[in-house]
N, C-alpha and C positions, 0 to 999 in steps of 0.2 A: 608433280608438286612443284609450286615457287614457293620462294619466301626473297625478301627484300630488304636490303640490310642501308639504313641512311647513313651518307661516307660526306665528307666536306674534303679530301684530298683523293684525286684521280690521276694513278698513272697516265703520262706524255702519248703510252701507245693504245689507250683505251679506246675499246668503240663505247661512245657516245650517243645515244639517240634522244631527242625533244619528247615529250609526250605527243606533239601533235604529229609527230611523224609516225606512231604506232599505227596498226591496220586499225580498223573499226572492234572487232573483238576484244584483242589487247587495250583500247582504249576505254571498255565496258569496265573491261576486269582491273585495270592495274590500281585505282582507285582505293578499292575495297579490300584489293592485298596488303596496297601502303596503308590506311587507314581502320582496319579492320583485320589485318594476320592471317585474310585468308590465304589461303595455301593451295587447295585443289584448283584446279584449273582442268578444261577438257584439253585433251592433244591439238589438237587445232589450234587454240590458243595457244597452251606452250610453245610449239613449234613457231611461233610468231616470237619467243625470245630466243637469245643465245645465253648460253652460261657465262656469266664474270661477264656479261655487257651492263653499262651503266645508264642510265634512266632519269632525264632532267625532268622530274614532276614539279611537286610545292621546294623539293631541295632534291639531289643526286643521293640516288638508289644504286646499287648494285644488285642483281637479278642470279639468284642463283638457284640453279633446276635441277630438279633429284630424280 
C-alpha cells in the first residue's frame, strides 16, 4: 500500500525525486494516488518508491509505504 501526504516544508537531507524522473509504472500510478487516495499499488511499482522519499508532482508529496 502507498498513500501520499502534501508537505510545503522538506527536510535539507531529503531524497527528492521530479515526477519525470519516476520509472514509467510509478509514473501511471502516482497521479491517481495524489488525485484519487489510491492506495494499492502492485509490488513492482511500490518497489519503485522508498519510504519518507518526497515527490515534486502538481506540489511535494511525501510517499509513505506500508
Amino acid at each position: 500500500m502507498i498513500t501520499v501526504e502534501p508537505t510545503e516544508t522538506i527536510p535539507d537531507d531529503a531524497s527528492v525525486r521530479h515526477y519525470d524522473e519516476l520509472e514509467h509504472c510509478a509514473k501511471q500510478r502516482f497521479p491517481n494516488v495524489v488525485e484519487h487516495g489510491e492506495q494499492n499499488i502492485d509490488a513492482e511499482t511500490a518497489l519503485q518508491f522508498r519510504d519518507g522519499e518526497f515527490v515534486k508532482f502538481t506540489d511535494y508529496y511525501r510517499v509513505l509505504l506500508a
